[in-house]
N, C-alpha and C positions, 0 to 999 in steps of 0.2 A: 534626545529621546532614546530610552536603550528599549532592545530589541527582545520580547518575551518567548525568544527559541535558544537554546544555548548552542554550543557549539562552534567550531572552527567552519564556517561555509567550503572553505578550502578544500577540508577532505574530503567531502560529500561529492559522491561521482553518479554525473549521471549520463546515460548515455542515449543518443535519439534515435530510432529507424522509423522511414519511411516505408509503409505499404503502397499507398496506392496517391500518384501524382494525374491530375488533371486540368487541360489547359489551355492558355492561348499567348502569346508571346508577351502582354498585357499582365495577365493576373492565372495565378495555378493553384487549384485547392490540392489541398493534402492534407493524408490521414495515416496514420502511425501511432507508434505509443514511445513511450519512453521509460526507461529504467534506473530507479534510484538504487546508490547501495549494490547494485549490482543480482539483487532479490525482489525485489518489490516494483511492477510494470504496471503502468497508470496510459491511456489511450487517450489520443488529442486528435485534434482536428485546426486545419490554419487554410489562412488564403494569405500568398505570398502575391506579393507586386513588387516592376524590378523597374519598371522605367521612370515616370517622372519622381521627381527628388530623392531617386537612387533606393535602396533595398531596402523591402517592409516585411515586417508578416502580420497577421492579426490573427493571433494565438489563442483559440479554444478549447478550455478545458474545463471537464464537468464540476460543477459545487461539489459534488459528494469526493469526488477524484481530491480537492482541493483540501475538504474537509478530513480527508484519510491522509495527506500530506499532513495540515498540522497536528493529528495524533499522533504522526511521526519523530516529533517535535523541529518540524521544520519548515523554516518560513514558506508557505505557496507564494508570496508574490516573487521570493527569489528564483524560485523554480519555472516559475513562468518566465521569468527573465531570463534565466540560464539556456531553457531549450529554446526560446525566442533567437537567442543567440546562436546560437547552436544550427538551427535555421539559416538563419541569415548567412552564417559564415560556413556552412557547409558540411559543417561538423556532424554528417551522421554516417547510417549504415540503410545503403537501400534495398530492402528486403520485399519478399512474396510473402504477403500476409498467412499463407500455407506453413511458413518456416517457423512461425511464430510459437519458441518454444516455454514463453512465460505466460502464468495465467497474467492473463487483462481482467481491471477491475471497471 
């Protein structure tokens, strides 16, 4: 099945900060946004769980945030994978939602 986004996924950069982390050693919600292209800042929400069968998150992002990805022309299921990932492995930047110098859609 080919993919109706074009594109190199490879070059597509995107970057994640976390505003605000809430918790219990169990399961931690977070909220943040994330930055495609280095222009364009889309806002999420996840609850991560880290103990039984090792690191999760359950990654929420709005339909319309989704639906403004693929006018992008770019796959949202990727994107949800990417920062998913991003997540999990630590890949971001922990920010005071005050610092927040991209408009949020």
């Amino acid at each position: 099945m080919t993919s109706t986004f074009s594109g190199d996924r490879e070059d597509i950069s995107i970057d994640v900060y976390v505003n605000n982390v809430m918790g219990t050693e169990i399961a931690s919600k977070l909220s943040g946004y994330f930055v495609i292209q280095g222009n364009r800042t889309f806002r999420f929400r996840a609850i991560a769980f880290g103990r039984i069968g090792g690191h999760n998150i359950s990654l929420s992002i709005s339909k319309k945030t989704l639906e403004d990805i693929k006018k992008m022309q770019i796959d949202p299921e990727w994107v949800e994978l990417k920062v998913q990932r991003k997540l999990i492995e630590g890949d971001i930047s922990i920010t005071d939602s005050k610092e927040q110098k991209h408009k949020s859609n």
